[in-house]
C-alpha positions as CSV (number, residue, x, y, z in Angstrom):
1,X,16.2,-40.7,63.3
2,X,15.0,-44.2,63.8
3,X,15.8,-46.1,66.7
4,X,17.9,-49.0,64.4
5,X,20.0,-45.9,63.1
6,X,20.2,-44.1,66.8
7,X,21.9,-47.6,67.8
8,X,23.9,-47.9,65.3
9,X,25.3,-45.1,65.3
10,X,26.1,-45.0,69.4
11,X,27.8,-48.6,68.9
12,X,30.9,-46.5,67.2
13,X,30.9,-44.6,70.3
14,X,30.0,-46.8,73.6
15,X,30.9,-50.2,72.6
16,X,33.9,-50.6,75.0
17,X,32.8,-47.9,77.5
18,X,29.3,-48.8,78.1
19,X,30.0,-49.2,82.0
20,X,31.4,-45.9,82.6
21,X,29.6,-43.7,80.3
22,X,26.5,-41.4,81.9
23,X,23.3,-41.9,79.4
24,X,23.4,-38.4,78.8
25,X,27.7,-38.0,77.7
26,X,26.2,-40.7,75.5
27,X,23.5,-38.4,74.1
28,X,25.5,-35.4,73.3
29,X,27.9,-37.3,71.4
30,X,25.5,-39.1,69.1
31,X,23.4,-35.3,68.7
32,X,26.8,-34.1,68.3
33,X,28.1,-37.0,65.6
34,X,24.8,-36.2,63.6
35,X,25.3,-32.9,63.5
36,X,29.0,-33.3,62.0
37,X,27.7,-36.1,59.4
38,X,25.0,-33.2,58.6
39,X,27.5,-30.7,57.9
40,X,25.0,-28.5,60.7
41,X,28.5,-28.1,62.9
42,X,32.0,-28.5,62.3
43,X,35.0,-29.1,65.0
44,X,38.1,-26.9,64.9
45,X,41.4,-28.3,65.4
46,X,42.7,-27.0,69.2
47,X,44.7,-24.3,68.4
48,X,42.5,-22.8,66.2
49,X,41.9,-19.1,67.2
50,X,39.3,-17.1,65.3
51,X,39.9,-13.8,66.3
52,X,44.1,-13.8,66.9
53,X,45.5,-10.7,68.8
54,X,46.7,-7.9,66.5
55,X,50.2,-7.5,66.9
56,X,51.8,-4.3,66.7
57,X,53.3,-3.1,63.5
58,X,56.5,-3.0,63.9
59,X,58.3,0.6,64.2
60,X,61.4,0.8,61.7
61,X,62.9,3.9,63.8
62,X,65.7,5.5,63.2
């Protein structure tokens, strides 16, 4: 990426917490924004569970 893009696109995320932001929180989200926009990693909502717990069948005993 070029530098002018790289800053562009860390505007969107730092603009109003540029003070209390560590350089590298600031890294992992832009690596992790470009990633998304390049469809090379998708976010799950929270309760998103790709292996749910088998329930037990339920018995109909008589």
């Amino acid at each position: 990426l070029s530098v002018e893009c790289v800053v562009f696109m860390s505007h969107h995320i730092c603009a109003d917490l540029r003070s209390s932001v560590k350089a590298e929180t600031v890294r992992q989200a832009l690596l992790t924004k470009t990633l998304i926009c390049a469809r090379l990693m998708s976010i799950q909502p929270p309760n998103y569970n790709p292996c749910p717990t088998k329930r037990p069948r339920a018995t109909g005993g008589t």
